[in-house]
N, C-alpha and C positions, 0 to 999 in steps of 0.2 A: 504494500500500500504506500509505502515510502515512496518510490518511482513513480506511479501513480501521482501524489501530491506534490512529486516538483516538477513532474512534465508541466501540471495544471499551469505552476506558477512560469514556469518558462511559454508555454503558450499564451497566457494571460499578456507576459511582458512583449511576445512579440507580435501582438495580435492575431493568433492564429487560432480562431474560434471552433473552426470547424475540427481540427485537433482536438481544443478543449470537450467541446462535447461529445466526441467518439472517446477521448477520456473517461470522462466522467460516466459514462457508461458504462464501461468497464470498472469503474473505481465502485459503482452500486454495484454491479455482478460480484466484486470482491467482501464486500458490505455482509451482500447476503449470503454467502457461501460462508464468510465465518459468523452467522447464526444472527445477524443483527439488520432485521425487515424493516424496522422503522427507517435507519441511518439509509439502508437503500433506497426506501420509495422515495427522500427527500431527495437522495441524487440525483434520480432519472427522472425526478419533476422539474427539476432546474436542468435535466438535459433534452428534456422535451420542451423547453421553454427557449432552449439555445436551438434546438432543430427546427421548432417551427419559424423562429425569428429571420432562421437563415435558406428560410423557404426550401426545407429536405423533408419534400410530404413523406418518401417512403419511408425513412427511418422516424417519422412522427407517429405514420400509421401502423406501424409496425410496432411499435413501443407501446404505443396506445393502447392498440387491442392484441395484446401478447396476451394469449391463454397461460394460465399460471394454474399451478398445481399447487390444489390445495394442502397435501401435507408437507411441503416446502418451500410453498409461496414464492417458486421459482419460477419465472419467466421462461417460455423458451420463443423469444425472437430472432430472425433467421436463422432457424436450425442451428444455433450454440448450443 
């Protein structure tokens, strides 16, 4: 999650949004994999808020209506 958290800030500094949010993506899939669903869903609501901004309907729609499994409240968006 370390790598994760300074890509952010090195994408942040160099304006490279769309990095940031394929990030942040992946930072809520790490979230929820070690047991922590709330810390995830805030992730991928502020990476759905960067996707839709940056007008990427399919990684919005995708995220959106990702069927999640109820006893691990795991997403599975394009086949991860």
């Amino acid at each position: 999650m370390r790598h994760y958290r300074q890509a952010l800030v090195l994408y942040r500094e160099l304006g490279c949004s769309y990095d940031e949010a394929d990030t942040l993506e992946r930072l809520g899939d790490t979230y929820l994999a070690l047991g922590d669903a709330d810390q995830a869903h805030d992730t991928w609501q502020w990476t759905l808020k960067l996707y839709h901004t940056q007008n990427r309907p399919h990684e919005t729609v995708s995220m959106a209506s990702a069927p999640f499994d109820e006893a691990s409240l795991s997403p599975h968006p394009r086949g991860r």
